[in-house]
C-alpha positions in Angstrom: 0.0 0.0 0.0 2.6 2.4 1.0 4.6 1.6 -2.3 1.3 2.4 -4.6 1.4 6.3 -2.6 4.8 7.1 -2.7 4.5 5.6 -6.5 1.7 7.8 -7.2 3.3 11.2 -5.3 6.0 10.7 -7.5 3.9 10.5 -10.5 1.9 13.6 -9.5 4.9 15.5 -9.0 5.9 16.2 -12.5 7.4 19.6 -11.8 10.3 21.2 -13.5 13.2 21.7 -11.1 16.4 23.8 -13.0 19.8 23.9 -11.1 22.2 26.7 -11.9 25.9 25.0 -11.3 28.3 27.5 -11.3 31.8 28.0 -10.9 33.7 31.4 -10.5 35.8 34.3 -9.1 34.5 35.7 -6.0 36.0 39.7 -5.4 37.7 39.9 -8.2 38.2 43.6 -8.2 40.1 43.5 -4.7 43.3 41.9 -5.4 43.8 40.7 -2.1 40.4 39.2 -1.0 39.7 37.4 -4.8 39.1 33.9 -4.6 37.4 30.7 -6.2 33.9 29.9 -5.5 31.6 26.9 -6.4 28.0 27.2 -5.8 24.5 25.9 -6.9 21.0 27.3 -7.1 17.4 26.1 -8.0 14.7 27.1 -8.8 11.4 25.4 -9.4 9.5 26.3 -12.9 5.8 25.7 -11.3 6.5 28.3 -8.9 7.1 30.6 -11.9 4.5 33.5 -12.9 4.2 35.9 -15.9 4.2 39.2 -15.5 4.8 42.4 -17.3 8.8 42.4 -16.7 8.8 39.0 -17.9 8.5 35.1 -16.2 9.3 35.5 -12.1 10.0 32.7 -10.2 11.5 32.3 -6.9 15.7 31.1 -6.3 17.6 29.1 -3.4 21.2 29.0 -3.8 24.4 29.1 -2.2 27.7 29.1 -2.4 31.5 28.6 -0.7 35.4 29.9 -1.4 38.6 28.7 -1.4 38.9 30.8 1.6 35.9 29.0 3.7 33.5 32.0 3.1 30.1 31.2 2.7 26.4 32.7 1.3 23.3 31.0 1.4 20.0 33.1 -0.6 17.1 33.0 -1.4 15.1 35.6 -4.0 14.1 36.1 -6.6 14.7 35.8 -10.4 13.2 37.3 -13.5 13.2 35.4 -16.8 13.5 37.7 -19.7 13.3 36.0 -23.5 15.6 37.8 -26.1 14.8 35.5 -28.7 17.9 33.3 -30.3 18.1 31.0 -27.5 19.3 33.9 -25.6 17.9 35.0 -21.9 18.5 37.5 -19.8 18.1 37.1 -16.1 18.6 39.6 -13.5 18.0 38.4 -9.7 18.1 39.7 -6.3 18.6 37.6 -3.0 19.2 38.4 1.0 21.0 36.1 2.0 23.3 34.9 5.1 27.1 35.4 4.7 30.2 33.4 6.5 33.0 35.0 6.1 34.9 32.3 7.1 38.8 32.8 6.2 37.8 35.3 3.7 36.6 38.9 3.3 34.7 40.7 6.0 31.9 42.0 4.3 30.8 43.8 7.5 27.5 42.1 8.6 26.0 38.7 8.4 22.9 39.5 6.6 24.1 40.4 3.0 21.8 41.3 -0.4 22.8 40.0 -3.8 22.1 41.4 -7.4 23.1 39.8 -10.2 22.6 39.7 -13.9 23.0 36.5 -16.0 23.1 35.9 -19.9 22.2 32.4 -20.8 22.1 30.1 -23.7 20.0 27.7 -24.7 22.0 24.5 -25.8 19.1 22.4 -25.8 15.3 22.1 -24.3 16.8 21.1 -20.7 20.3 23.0 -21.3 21.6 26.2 -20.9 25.4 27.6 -20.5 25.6 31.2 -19.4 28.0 34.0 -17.7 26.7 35.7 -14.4 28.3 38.5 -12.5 27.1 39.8 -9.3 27.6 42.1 -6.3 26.8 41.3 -2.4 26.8 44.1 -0.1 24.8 44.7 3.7 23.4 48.2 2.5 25.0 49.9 5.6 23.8 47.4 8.0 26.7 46.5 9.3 29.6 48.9 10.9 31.4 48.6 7.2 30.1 47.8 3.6 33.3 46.7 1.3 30.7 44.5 -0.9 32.6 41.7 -3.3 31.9 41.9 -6.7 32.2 38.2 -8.3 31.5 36.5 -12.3 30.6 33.3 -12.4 30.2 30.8 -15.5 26.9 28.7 -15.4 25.8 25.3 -16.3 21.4 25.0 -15.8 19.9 22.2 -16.3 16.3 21.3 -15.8 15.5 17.8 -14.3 
């Protein structure tokens, strides 16, 4: 009995789940705090809605440094069809910072916006370039921000 419920949740759940792996430099315009970072984020397409600025949906992601720094977000993302395969997607997600052996961005609540150009290689298969820039908006008793560019492999399972 159990097997025919879980067999038929699994069924029913025929959702569209899209993970952005991405790979990166993380501060590159301060010399001395610039580092490696590896990160994932998803985003679930039935959550998605259309609106006037293009398809919404909402984004949980994270990533970590060479240095041990840390960022864990959630937002939200907007879709934006140029036509050719091409999209454009700009984001924005608070998130919670670590700074681990890395930079001190100043406060552990940080914000991220970002702006990604992707490709479509296939129907479930996009490559794309991402930068981005975290910062605490003043929150904390300093706001250095880090300004990173990531490249970006989604695919949608």
């Amino acid at each position: 009995m159990i097997f025919f419920i879980i067999t038929k949740i699994a069924v029913a759940d025929s959702s569209q789940h899209q993970y952005n792996f991405f790979v990166g430099n993380f501060d590159f315009s301060d010399d001395n705090q610039a580092a490696l970072l590896v990160g994932v984020q998803h985003q679930n397409e039935n959550l998605e809605r259309e609106t006037f600025l293009g398809t919404i949906s909402p984004i949980t992601g994270g990533f970590i440094t060479e240095n041990s720094a840390a960022y864990i977000y959630t937002g939200i993302e907007w879709n934006v069809d140029m036509g050719n395969g091409l999209t454009f997607t700009p984001s924005f997600a608070p998130g919670l910072y670590h700074e681990g052996d890395g930079k001190d961005l100043g406060h552990v609540l940080e914000f991220k916006s970002e702006i990604q150009f992707s490709y479509n290689l296939s129907k479930d298969t996009n490559i794309g370039f991402s930068y981005n820039h975290i910062s605490n908006a003043s929150l904390g008793d300093k706001n250095p921000g880090a300004n990173s560019y990531m490249f970006n492999f989604l695919k949608n399972f």
